[in-house]
C-alpha positions in Angstrom: -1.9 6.6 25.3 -3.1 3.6 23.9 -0.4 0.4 23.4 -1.4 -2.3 21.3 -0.1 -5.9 20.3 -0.2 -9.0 19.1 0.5 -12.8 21.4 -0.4 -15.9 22.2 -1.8 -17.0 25.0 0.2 -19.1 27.4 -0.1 -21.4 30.6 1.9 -20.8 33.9 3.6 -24.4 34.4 2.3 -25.1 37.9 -0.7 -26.6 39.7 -3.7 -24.2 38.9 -1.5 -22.2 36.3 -3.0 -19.3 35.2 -3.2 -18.0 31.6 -1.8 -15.2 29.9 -0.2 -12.9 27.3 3.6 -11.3 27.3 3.9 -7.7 27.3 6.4 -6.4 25.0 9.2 -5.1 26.8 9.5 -2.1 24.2 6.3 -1.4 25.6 6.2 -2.3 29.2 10.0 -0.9 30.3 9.3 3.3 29.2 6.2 2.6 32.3 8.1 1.1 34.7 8.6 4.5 36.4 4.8 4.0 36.9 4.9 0.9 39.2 4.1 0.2 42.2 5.4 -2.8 44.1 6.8 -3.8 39.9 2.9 -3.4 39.1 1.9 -1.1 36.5 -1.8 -0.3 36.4 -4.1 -0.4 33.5 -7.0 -1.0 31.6 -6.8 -4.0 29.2 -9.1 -4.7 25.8 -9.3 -7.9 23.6 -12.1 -8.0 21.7 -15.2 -6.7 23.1 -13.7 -7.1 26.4 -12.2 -4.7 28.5 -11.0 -4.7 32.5 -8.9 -3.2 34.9 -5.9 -5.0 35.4 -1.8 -4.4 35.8 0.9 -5.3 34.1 2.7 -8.2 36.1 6.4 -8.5 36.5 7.4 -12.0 35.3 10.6 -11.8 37.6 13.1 -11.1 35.1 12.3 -7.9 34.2 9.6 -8.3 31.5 6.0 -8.2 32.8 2.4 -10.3 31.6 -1.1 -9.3 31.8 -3.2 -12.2 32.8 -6.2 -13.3 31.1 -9.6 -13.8 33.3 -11.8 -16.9 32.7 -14.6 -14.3 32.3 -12.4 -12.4 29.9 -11.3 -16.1 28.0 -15.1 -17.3 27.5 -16.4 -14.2 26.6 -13.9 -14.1 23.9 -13.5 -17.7 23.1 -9.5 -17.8 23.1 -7.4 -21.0 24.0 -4.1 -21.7 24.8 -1.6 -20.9 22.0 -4.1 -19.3 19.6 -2.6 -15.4 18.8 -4.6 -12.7 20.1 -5.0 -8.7 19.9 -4.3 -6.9 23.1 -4.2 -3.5 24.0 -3.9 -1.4 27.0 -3.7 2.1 28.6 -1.9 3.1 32.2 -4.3 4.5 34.7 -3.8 6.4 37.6 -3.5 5.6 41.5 -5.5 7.6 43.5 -4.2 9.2 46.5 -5.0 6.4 48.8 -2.9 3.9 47.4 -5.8 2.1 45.5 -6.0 1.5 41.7 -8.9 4.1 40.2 
């Protein structure tokens, strides 16, 4: 299943802060029985762009999905500017690594 929506992109306040986009909770909480260690693996698209990823827990009980350089280049998105992101869950394999 496909989950799709609409943020802006943001900055971690710290040395080195990374950038990236709020999940939903509406859509992030139903998949929480999926996570391991509170990450929940998927595949992410904006644009052209797509990558495996998770969705991160923020630490208080919503999670993020950060945005690669690669990903914010390729793309051409900045800080603030609202963007189209979707994602899909995809499975672990049996050896504990992310397929």
């Amino acid at each position: 299943m496909i989950n799709s929506f609409a943020a802006a992109v943001k900055l971690f306040e710290r040395e080195n802060g990374c950038r990236y986009v709020s999940v939903p909770t509406a859509l992030s909480q139903p998949l929480e029985h999926l996570a391991d260690r509170g990450l929940i693996a998927v595949t992410a698209t904006v644009g052209g762009s797509s990558w495996r990823t998770s969705l991160l827990p923020m630490g208080d009980g919503t999670h993020f999905i950060a945005m690669p350089a690669k990903v914010r280049a390729r793309e051409k998105l900045t800080l603030c500017v609202e963007i189209d992101v979707s994602f899909e869950t995809r499975e672990r394999s049996s050896n504990g690594f992310q397929t």
